[in-house]
N, C-alpha and C positions, 0 to 999 in steps of 0.2 A: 667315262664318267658323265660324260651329256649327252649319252644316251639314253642311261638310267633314268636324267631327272625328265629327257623328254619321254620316257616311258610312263613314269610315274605322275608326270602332269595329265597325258595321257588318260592315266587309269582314273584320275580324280577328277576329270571330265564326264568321265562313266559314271563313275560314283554317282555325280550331283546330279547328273540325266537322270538317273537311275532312283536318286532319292524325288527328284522335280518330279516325275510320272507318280509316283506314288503318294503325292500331296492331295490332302483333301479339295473340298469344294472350298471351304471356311479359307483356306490357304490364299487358293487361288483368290478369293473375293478381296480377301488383306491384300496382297501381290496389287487386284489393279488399283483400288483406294490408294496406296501408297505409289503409285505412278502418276495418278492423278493429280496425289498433293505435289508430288514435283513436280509435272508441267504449270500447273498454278503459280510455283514459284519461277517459272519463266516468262509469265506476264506483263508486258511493260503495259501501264494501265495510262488513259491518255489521264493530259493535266484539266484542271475547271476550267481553262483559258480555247483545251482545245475541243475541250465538248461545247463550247458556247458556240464557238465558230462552227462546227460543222451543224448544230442545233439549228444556228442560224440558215444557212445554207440552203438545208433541205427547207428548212420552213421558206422563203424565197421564192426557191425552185418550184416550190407544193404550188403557191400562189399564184406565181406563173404561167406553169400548168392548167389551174384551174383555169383564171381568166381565159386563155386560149381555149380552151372546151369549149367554156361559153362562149366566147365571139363565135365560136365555129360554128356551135348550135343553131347561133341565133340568124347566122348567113344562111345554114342549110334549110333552117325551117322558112325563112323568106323566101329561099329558091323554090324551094317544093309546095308552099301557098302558090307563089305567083305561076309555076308552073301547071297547078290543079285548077287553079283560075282560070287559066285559058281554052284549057277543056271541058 
């Protein structure tokens, strides 16, 4: 008897293979819409608290960054005066 129903599970793997391949396009496009909305619903989305912070963060960082370019600029282009100066 549990052969039959692993036969018959079986057959109705085929079956729905069998019906899957023969889905329109329209089919398929509902299929990924409706995959979509459920990864959507696996979204933990951050809180107001921790977008502030990482807001902050990178703005910081940004600023830092910048200043550094500038000093750096403003060394290299004093080396390369004082360097074109002497020749």
């Amino acid at each position: 008897m549990e052969e039959t129903k692993a036969v018959s599970s079986s057959s109705n793997t085929t079956a729905k293979k069998k019906a899957k391949s023969k889905d329109g396009v329209f089919s398929k496009i509902a299929d990924f819409f409706s995959g979509v909305k459920a990864e959507f619903g696996k979204i933990i989305w951050p809180t107001k608290d921790d977008i502030i912070k990482q807001t902050t963060a990178v703005v910081v960082v940004s600023a830092i960054c910048c200043a550094l370019i500038a000093v750096l600029d403003i060394v290299f282009e004093y080396g390369v005066n004082f360097i074109t100066s002497i020749f």
